[in-house]
C-alpha positions in Angstrom: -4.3 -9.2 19.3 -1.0 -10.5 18.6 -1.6 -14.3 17.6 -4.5 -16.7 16.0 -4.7 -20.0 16.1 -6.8 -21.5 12.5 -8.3 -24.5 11.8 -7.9 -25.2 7.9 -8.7 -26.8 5.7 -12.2 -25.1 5.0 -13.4 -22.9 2.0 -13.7 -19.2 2.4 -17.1 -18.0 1.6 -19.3 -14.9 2.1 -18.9 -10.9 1.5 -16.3 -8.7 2.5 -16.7 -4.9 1.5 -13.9 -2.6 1.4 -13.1 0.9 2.1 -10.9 3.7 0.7 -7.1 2.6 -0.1 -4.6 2.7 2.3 -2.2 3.9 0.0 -4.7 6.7 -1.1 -6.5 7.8 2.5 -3.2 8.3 4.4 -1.8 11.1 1.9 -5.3 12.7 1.5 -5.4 13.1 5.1 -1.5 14.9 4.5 -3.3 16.9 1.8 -5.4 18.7 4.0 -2.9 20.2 5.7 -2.4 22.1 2.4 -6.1 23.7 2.9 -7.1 26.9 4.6 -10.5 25.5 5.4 -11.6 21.9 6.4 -11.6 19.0 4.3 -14.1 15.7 4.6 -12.3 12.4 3.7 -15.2 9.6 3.0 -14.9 5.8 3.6 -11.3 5.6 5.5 -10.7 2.4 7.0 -10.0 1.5 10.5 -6.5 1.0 9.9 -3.4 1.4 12.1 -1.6 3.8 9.4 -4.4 5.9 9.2 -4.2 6.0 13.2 -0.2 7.0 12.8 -1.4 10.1 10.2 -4.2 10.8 12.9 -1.6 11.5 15.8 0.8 13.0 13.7 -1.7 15.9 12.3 -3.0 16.0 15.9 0.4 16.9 17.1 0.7 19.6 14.7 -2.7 21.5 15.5 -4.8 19.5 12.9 -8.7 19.0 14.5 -10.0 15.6 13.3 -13.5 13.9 13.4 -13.7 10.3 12.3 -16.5 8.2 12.4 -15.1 4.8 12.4 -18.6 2.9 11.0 -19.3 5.4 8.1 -15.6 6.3 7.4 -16.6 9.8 7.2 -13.6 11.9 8.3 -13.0 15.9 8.7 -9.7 17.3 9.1 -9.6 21.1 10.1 -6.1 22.8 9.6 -6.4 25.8 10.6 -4.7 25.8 14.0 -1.6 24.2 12.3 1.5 24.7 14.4 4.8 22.9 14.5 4.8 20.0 17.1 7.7 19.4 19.8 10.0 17.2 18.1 9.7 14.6 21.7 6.5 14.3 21.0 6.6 13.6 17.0 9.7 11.4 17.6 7.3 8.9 19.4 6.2 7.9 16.1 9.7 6.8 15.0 9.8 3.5 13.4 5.7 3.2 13.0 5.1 4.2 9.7 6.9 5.9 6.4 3.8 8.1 5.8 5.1 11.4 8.1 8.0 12.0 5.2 5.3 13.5 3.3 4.5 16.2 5.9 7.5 18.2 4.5 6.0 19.9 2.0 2.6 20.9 3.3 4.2 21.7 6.5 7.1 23.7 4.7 4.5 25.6 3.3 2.6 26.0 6.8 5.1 26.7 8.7 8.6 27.1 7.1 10.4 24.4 8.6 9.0 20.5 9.6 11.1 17.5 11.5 10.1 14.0 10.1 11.2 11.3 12.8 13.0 8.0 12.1 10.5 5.7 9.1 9.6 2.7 9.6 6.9 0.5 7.9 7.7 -3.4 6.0 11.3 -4.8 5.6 10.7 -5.8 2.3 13.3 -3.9 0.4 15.0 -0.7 0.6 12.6 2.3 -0.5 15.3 5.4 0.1 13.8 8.6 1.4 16.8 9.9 -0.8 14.4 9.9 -3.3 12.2 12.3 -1.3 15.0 14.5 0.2 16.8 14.8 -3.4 13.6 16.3 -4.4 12.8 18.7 -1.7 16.0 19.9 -2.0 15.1 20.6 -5.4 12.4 23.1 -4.6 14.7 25.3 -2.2 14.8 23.3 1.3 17.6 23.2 3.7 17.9 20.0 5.3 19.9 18.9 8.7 20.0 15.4 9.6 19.7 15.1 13.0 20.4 11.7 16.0 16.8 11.7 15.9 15.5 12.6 12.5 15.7 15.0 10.1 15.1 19.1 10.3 14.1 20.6 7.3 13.2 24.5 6.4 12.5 26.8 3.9 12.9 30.2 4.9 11.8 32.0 1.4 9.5 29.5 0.5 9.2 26.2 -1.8 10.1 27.2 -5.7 9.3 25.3 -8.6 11.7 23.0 -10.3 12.1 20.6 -13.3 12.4 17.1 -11.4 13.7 13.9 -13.6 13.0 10.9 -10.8 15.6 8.2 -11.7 12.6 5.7 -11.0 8.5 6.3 -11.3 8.6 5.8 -6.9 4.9 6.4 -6.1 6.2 7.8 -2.7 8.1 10.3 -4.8 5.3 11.5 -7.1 3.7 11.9 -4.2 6.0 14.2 -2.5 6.0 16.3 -5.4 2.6 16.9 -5.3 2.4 17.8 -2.2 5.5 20.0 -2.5 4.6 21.9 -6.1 1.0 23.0 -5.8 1.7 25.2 -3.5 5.5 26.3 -4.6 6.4 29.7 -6.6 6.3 29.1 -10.0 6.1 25.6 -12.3 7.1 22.6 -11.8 7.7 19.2 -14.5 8.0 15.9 -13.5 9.5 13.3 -15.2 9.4 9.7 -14.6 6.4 9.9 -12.1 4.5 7.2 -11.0 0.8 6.7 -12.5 -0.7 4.7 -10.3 -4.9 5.1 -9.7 -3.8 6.3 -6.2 -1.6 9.2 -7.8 -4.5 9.7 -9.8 -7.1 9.9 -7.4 -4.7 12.6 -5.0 -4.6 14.5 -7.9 -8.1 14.8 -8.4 -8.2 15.8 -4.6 -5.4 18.6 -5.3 -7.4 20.1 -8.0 -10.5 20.3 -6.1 -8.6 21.9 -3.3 -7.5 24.6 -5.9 -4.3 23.1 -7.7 -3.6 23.2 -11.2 -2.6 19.3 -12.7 -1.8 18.4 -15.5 -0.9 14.2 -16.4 1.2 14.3 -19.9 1.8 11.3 -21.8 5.1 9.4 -20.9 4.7 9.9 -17.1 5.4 13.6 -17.5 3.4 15.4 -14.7 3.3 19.1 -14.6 1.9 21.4 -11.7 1.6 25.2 -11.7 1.9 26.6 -7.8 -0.9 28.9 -6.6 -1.2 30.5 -3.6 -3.6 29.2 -1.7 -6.0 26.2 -1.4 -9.3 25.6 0.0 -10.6 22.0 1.6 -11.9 19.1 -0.1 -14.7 16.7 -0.1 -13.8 13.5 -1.7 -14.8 9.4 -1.7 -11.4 7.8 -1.4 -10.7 5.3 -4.0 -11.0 1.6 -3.1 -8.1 -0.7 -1.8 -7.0 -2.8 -4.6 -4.9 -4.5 -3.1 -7.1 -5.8 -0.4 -9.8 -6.9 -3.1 -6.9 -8.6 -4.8 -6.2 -10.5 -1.4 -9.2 -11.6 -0.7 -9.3 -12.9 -4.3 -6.3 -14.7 -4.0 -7.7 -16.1 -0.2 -10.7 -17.4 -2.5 -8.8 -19.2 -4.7 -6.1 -20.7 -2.2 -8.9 -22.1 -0.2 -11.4 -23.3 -2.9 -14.1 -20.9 -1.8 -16.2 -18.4 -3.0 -15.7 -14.5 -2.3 -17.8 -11.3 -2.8 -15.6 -8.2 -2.1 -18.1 -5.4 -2.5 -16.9 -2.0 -3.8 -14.3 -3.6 -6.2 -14.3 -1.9 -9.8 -13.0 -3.7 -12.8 -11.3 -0.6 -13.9 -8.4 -0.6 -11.3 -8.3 -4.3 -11.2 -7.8 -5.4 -15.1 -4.6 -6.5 -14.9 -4.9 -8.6 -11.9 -8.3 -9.8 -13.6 -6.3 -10.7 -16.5 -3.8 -12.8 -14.5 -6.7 -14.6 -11.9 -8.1 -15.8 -15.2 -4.9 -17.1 -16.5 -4.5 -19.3 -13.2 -8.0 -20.6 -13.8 -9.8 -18.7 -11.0 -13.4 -17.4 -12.1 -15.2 -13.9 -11.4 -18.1 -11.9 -12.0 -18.4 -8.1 -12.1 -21.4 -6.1 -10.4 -22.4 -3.3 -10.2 -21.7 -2.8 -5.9 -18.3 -5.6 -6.4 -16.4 -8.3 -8.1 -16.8 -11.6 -6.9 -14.3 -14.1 -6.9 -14.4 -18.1 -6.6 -12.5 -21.4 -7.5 -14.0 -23.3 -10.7 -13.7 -26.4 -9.2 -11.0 -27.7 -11.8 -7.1 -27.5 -11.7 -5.4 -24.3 -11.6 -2.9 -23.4 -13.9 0.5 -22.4 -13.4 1.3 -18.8 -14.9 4.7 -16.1 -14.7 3.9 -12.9 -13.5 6.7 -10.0 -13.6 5.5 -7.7 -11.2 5.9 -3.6 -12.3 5.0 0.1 -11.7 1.1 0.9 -12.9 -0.1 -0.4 -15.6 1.8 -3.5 -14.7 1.2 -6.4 -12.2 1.4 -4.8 -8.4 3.7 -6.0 -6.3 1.4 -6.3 -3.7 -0.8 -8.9 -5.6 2.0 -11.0 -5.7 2.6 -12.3 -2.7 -1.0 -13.7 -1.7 -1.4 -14.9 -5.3 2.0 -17.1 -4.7 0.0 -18.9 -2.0 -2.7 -19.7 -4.5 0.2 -20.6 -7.2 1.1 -23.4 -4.8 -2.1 -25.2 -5.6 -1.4 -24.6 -9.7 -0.6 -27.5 -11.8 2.8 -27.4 -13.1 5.3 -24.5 -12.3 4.8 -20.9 -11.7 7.3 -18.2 -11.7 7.1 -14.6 -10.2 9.4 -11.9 -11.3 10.1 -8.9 -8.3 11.1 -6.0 -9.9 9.8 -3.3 -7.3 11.0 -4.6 -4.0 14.5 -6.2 -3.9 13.6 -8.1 -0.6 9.2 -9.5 -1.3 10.1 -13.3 -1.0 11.3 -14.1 2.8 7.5 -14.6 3.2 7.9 -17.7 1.0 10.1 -20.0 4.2 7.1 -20.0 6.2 5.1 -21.3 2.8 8.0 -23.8 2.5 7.5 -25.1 6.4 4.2 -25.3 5.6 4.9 -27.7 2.5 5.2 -25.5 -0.6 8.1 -26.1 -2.9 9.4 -22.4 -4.0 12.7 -21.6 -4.4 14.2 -18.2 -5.0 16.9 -17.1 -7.2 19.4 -14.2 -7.9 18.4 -14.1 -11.6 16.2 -12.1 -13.3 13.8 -14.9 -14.3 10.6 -14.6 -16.8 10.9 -11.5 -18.1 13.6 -8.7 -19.2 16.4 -8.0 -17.1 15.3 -5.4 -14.3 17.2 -3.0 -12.0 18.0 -6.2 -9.3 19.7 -8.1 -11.5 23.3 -9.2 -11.0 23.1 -7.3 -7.6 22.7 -10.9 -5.5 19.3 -9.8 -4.7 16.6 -13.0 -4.2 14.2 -11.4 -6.7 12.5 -13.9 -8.8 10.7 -17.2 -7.4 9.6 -20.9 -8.8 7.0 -22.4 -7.7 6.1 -26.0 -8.1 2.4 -27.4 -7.3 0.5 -28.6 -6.7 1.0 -29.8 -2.8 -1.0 -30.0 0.0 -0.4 -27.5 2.5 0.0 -29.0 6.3 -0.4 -26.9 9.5 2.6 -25.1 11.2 3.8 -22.5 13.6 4.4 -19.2 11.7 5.3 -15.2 12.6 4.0 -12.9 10.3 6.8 -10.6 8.7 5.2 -8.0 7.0 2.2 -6.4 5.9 0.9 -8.6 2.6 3.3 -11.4 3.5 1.7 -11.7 7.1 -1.9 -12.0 5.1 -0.2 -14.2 2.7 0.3 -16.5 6.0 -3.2 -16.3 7.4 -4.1 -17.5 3.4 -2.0 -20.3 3.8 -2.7 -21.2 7.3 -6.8 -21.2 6.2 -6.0 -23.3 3.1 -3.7 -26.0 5.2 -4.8 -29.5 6.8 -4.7 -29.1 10.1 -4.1 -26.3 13.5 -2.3 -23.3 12.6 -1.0 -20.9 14.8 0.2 -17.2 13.2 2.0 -14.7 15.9 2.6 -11.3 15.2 -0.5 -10.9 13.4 -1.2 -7.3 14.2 0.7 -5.9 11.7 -1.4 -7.3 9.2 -4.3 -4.4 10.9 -1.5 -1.8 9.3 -3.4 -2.5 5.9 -6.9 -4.0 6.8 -9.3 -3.3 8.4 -11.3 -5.3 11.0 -9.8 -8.4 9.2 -10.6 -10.4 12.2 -14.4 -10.1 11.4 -14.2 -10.7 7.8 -12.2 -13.6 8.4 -15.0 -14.5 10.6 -18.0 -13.6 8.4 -16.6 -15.8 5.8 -16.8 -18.4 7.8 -13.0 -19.4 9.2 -13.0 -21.3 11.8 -9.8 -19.5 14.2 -9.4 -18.3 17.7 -7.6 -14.9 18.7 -5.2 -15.0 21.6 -3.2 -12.2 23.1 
């Protein structure tokens, strides 16, 4: 599958139902490595990340069972062995996920190689962030044409950590580093997000000791040894915000089943501001266009509790069809808005500026980065050729192709299966009309 061709114009309804989060399933399947016995993983998608994680604990010795219609996975470590770098350097470029292998396989093995990252051009994401902290707990590390070596020949120690910036992908590395590491460890600054949460909970199940402090202070005490999990992964929020933001761009009528309201009250908050209606149940959330005008709104996007970043971008599509203007304020990716030409080509007035607008001053400001966006609706979206860039600016695309007058044609479209799974057939069971080519 590499391009779609879709007939707008027509409202998306039906039921979707989602499985565990991609930003959740992919580090819980890292977290096993940390176990001396198996560990069951239930509801992971069929996604294309979890298939990089897959071939990467493969390599290394990991023995994995998924079924890919219950979601039920089991991951036994207890072969572990360190791969041939040739072999893990094929997965160079397709995803960002193997830099957490360092400290589970640190503590495996003594020493790990993490291949060349990949994964959305959207910004900048440093792994100095991760390497700044591993160094922290006591590993050597070599960069290398092809990667980076690391090792850690007496072992992963404890440290006091002050992250510069709550980076989920950070937090997450300490986690993975600490539980296992001699002695305590205190985080400062860590992200909070339900994902960090919900690994944590899988940590302490597996043995760890976690404790979250107030003021994003997280603190871990290392123990020798942990045992396998069994665990529900948490639901993807940012796919039931998607397909929220799908319903609403299109005028139709969406039930995503295994939505919570918990996770999703700050995104609630703002899909009621624009005017787009939902219910809770007890199995979902659904979510549907009132059939009057949509309201314009400013969103400043932010680390947990805020507005996700992800949200933003298939929400702008729906923020095309508001009343009035709209402005969004990046202040998590430096680079979220090139998704927005194709939107203008399609008949969308945004335009992007340097300037922090609609909220304080953030981190990107006065650093000539396009951050912040105006949007002016409504207008009536026409069909167009279009490539998909990235992950939620390639479904922001399919969105706007579905809500536009007229034959559509999106290329590159596989990389929105990075993040969703089967999207082809939901798209289908809520009734688009679209052909797959390629």
């Amino acid at each position: 599958m590499s391009r779609i061709t879709i007939e707008g114009g027509k409202p998306l309804k039906g039921r979707v139902d989602l499985k565990g989060a991609k930003n959740l399933v992919t580090k819980a399947m890292v977290a096993a490595l940390l176990g001396e016995t198996p560990s069951t993983l239930l509801d992971v998608p069929h996604i294309s990340d979890v298939e990089v994680v897959q071939g990467l604990l493969r390599l290394h010795g990991v023995i994995i069972t998924h079924d890919d219609k219950t979601g039920d996975m089991v991951l036994d470590p207890s072969k572990v062995e360190q791969a041939h770098m040739a072999d893990i350097d094929t997965h160079a470029g397709s995803s960002r996920i193997p830099i957490l292998f360092c400290g589970p396989l640190l503590h495996r093995l003594g020493e790990a190689f993490i291949p060349g990252l990949g994964g959305c051009e959207i910004g900048d994401r440093p792994v100095d962030f991760h390497f700044d902290v591993l160094r922290q707990f006591g590993a050597v590390i070599e960069k290398l044409p092809t990667g980076t070596r690391l090792s850690a020949p007496d072992g992963l120690v404890g440290a006091k950590i002050d992250l510069p910036y709550p980076s989920v992908g950070a937090t997450e590395q300490v986690l993975l580093s600490a539980t296992t590491a001699k002695g305590l460890t205190e985080l400062r600054g860590a992200a909070i997000e339900p994902e960090i949460i919900d690994l944590i909970a899988i940590l302490q199940k597996m043995g760890a000791i976690i404790s979250v402090d107030t003021d994003r202070v997280i603190r871990i005490e290392g123990v020798k040894a942990l045992k396998g999990y069994t665990h529900k992964a948490l639901f993807d929020r940012n796919e039931a915000a998607s397909w929220a933001a799908a319903a609403l761009a299109t005028k139709g009528d969406i039930f995503v089943g295994g939505a919570k309201q918990v996770e999703m009250m700050t995104f609630l908050n703002t899909y009621r501001k624009v005017g787009g209606e939902f219910e809770i149940e007890p199995d979902g959330i659904r979510f549907f266009h009132p059939g009057s005008p949509l309201q314009p709104v400013v969103i400043e996007t932010d680390v947990h509790p805020g507005f996700m970043t992800d949200w933003q971008q298939p929400l702008v599509v729906a923020l095309t069809q508001a009343e009035g203007l709209s402005i969004v304020h990046e202040t998590v990716y430096e680079n979220r808005f090139g998704f927005t030409d194709a939107l203008n080509q399609m008949g969308a007035q945004i335009q992007i500026y340097r300037e922090c607008l609609g909220g304080t001053p953030c981190r990107f400001g006065q650093r000539n980065f396009n951050h912040s966006a105006v949007i002016s609706g409504p207008t009536k979206l026409h069909a167009a050729d279009i490539r998909v860039p990235d992950l939620r600016g390639g479904f922001s695309h399919v969105v706007a192709a579905l809500a536009a007058e007229g034959r559509s044609t999106v290329s590159n479209v596989q990389l929105i299966s990075r993040g969703y799974e089967r999207f082809i057939d939901k798209l289908a069971a809520l009734g688009a009309d679209f052909t797959v080519e390629g």
